[in-house]
C-alpha positions as CSV (number, residue, x, y, z in Angstrom):
1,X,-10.8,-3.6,6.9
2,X,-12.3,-2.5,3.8
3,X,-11.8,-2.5,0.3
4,X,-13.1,0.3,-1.6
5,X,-14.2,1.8,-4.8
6,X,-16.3,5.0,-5.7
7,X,-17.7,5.6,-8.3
8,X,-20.1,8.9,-9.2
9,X,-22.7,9.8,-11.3
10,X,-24.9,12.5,-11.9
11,X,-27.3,13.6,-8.5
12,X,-25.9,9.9,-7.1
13,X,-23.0,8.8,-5.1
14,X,-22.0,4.9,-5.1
15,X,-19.4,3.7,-2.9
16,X,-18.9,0.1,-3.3
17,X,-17.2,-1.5,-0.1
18,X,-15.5,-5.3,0.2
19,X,-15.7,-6.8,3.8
20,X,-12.3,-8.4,4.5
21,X,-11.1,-10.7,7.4
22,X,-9.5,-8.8,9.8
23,X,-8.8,-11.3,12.1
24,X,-4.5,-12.1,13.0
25,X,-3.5,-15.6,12.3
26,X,-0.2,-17.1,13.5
27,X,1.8,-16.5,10.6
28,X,5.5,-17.2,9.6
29,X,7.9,-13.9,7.7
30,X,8.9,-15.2,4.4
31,X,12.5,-15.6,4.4
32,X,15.1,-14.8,1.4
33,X,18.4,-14.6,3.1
34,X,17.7,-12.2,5.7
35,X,14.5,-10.3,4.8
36,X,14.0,-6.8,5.8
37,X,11.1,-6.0,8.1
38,X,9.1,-5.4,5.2
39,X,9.9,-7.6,2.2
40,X,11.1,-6.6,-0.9
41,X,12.1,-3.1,1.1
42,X,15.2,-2.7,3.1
43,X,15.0,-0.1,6.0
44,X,16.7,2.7,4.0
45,X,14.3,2.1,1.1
46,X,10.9,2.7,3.2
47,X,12.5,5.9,4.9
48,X,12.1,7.0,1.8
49,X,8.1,6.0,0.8
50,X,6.7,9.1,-0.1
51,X,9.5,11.6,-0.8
52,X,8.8,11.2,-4.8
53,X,12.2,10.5,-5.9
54,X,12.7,10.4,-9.4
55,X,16.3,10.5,-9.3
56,X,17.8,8.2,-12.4
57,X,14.5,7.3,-13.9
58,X,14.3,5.7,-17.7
59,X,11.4,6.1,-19.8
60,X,11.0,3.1,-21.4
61,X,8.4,1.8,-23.5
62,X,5.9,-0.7,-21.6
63,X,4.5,-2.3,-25.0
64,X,8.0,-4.0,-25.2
65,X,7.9,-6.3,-22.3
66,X,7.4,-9.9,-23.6
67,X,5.4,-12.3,-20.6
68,X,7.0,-15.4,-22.7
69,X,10.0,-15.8,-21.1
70,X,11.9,-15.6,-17.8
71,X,14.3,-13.0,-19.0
72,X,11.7,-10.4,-20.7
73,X,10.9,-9.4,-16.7
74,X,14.2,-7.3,-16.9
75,X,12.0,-5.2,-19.5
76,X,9.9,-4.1,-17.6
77,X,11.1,-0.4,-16.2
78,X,11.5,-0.2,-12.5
79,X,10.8,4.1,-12.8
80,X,8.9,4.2,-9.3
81,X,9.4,3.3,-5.6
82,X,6.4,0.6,-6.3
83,X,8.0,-1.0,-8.5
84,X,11.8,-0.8,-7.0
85,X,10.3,-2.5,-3.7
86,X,9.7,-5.8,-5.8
87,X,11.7,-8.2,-4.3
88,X,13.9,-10.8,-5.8
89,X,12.1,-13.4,-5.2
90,X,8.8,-12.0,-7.3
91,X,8.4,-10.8,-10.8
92,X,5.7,-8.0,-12.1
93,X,4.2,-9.7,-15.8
94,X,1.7,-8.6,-18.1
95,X,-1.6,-10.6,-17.3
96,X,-3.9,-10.9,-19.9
97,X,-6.9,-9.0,-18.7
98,X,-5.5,-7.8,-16.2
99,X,-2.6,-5.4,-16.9
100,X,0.1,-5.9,-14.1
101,X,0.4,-9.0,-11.7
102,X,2.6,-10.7,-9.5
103,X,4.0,-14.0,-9.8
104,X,6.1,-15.8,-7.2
105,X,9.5,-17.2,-8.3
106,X,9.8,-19.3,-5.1
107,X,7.6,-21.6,-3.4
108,X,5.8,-19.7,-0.7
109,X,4.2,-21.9,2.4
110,X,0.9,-21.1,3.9
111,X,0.5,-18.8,6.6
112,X,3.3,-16.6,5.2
113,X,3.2,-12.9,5.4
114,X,3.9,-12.0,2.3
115,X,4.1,-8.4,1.9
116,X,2.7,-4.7,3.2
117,X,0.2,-2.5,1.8
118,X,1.4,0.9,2.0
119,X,0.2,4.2,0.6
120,X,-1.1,7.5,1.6
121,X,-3.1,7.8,4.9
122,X,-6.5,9.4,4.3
123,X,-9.4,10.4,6.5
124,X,-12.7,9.7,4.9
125,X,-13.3,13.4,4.5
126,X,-10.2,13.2,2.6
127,X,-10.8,10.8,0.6
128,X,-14.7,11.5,-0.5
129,X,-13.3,15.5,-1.2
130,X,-10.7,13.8,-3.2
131,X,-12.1,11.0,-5.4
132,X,-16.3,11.8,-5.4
133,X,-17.7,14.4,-7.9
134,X,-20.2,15.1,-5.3
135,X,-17.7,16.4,-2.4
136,X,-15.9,18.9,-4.8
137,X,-17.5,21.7,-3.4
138,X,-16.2,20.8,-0.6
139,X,-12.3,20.7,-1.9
140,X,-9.7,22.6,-0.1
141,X,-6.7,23.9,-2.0
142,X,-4.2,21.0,-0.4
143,X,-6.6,18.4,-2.2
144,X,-6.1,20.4,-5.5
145,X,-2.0,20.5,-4.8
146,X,-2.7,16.6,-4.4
147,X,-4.4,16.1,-7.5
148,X,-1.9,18.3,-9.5
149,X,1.0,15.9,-7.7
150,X,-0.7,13.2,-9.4
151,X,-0.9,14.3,-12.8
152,X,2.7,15.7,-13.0
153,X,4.3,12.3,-12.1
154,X,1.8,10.2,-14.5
155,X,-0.7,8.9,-11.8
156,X,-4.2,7.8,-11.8
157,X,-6.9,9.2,-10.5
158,X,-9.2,6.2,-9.8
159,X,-9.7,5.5,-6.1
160,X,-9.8,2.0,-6.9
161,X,-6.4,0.9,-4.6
162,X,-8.2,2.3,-1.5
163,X,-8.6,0.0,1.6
164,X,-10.4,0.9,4.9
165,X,-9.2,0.3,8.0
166,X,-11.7,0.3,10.9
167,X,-10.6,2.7,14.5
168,X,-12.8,1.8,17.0
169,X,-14.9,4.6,18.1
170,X,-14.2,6.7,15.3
171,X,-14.2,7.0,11.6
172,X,-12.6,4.3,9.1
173,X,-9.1,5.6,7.8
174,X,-7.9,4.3,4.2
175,X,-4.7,3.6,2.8
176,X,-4.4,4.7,-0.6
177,X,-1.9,2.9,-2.4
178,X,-2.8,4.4,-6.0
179,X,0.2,6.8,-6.1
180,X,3.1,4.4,-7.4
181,X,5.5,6.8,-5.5
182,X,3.8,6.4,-2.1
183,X,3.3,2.8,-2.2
184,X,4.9,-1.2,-2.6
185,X,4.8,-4.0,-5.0
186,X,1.3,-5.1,-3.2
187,X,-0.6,-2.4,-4.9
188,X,-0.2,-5.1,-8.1
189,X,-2.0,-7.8,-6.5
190,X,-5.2,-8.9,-8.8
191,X,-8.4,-10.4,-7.9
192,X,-9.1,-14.2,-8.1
193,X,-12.0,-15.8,-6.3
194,X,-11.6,-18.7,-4.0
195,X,-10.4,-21.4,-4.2
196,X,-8.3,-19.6,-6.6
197,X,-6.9,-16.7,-4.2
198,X,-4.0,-17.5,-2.1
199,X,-3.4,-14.7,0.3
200,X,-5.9,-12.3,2.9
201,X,-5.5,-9.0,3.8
202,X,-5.1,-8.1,7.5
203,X,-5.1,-5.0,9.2
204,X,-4.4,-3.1,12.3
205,X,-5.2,0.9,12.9
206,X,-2.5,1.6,14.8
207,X,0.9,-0.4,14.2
208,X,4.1,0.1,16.0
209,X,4.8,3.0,14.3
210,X,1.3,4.7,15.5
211,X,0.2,4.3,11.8
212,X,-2.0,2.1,10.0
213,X,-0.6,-1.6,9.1
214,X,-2.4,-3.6,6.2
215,X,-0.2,-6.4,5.0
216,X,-1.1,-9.7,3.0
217,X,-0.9,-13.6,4.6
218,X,-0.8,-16.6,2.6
219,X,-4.1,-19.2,3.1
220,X,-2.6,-21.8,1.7
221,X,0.8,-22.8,-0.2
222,X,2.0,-20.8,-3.4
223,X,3.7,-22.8,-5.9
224,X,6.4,-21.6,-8.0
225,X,4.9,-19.9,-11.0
226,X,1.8,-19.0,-9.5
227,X,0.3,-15.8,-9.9
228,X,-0.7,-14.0,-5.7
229,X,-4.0,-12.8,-6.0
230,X,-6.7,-12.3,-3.4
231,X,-10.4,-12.2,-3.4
232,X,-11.7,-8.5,-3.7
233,X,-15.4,-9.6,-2.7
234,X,-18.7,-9.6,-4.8
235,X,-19.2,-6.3,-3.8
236,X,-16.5,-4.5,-5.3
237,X,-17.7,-4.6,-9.1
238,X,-20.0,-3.2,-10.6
239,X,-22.3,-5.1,-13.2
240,X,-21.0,-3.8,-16.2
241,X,-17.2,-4.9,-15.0
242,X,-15.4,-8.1,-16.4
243,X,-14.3,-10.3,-14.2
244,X,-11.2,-11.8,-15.1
């Protein structure tokens, strides 16, 4: 599996790829009374990835939400099926240089599998059409209907939530998990180098669904308070990027 990030400039095309471990460990399912099959998402809930619901949304100012505190969390708006997955057990917080993170409310024990990486399902025609300058001669009118989708519900454009998932004997597929109303709470995760990550990516091409699975395992234990981060890899950033 892949992480991925490209970036354009004029007459040159730089794609920027992390090499994760895609190896399966032995790994427990986090448990808060019952957990769905995916956590923080009951069954009904994931039917629904993708259908763009905006049914009771608030607008809500973001600029209000106060990190400070335990009870400033409820601030934050929960407008999008990314943010609605967030279980109980976790909190989204403003983290200084950083925007968004998670931070675990509960003490989490190693080899946990903490959560799913879902998004849209691209093909790597898809995605260079989509996200590279280079390939948009190449754009068909669906990836135009994409890109308008995206601007009319208020999402980036970025390709920087993109991971790649190797198929053996074919091309890499990529999750996209940019599109707050195609994804889960995972898409928040931030980078921290080790020893400071505390969960790995894993991924399969075909779960038992026949799609792509990527999901997130803890390495070690997660304290209470901590913020779950993993390691995006030296090659993801470019050298003008700060690392945080």
């Amino acid at each position: 599996m892949m992480m991925m990030r490209g970036h354009t400039f004029p007459g040159i095309t730089l794609s920027l790829f992390m090499l994760l471990a895609c190896t399966i460990v032995p790994a427990s399912t986090f448990s808060v009374s019952a957990p769905p099959p995916i956590i923080g998402a009951s069954s009904a809930y994931l039917s629904n990835i993708g259908t763009k619901n905006t049914d009771n949304i608030i607008n809500s100012d973001y600029s209000s939400h106060d990190t400070s505190s335990e009870s400033s969390e409820s601030i934050i708006p929960k407008i999008t099926p990314a943010r609605q997955s967030l279980p109980d057990h976790l909190r989204l917080e403003e983290i200084p240089g950083k925007g968004f993170g998670i931070i675990t409310k509960v003490f989490i024990p190693k080899y946990t599998v903490v959560g799913d990486y879902k998004g849209e399902v691209m093909t790597a025609e898809e995605k260079d059409r989509r996200y590279l300058d280079s390939y948009s001669h190449l754009r068909q009118p669906i990836d135009e209907e994409w890109k308008q989708a995206r601007i009319d519900t208020g999402q980036t454009i970025t390709g920087s939530y993109l991971f790649g998932v190797a198929v053996p004997n074919k091309s890499d597929i990529y999750v996209d998990a940019e599109d707050e109303y195609y994804s889960l709470w995972t898409r928040f995760l931030n980078h921290a180098p080790l020893p400071f990550s505390n969960v790995n990516p894993k991924s399969l091409h075909e779960g038992i669904n026949g799609k792509p699975r990527v999901w997130f395992v803890s390495i070690r234990d997660i304290e209470i308070g901590e913020e779950i981060c993993f390691d995006y890899g030296d090659d993801y950033w470019l050298p003008e990027d700060n690392v945080v």
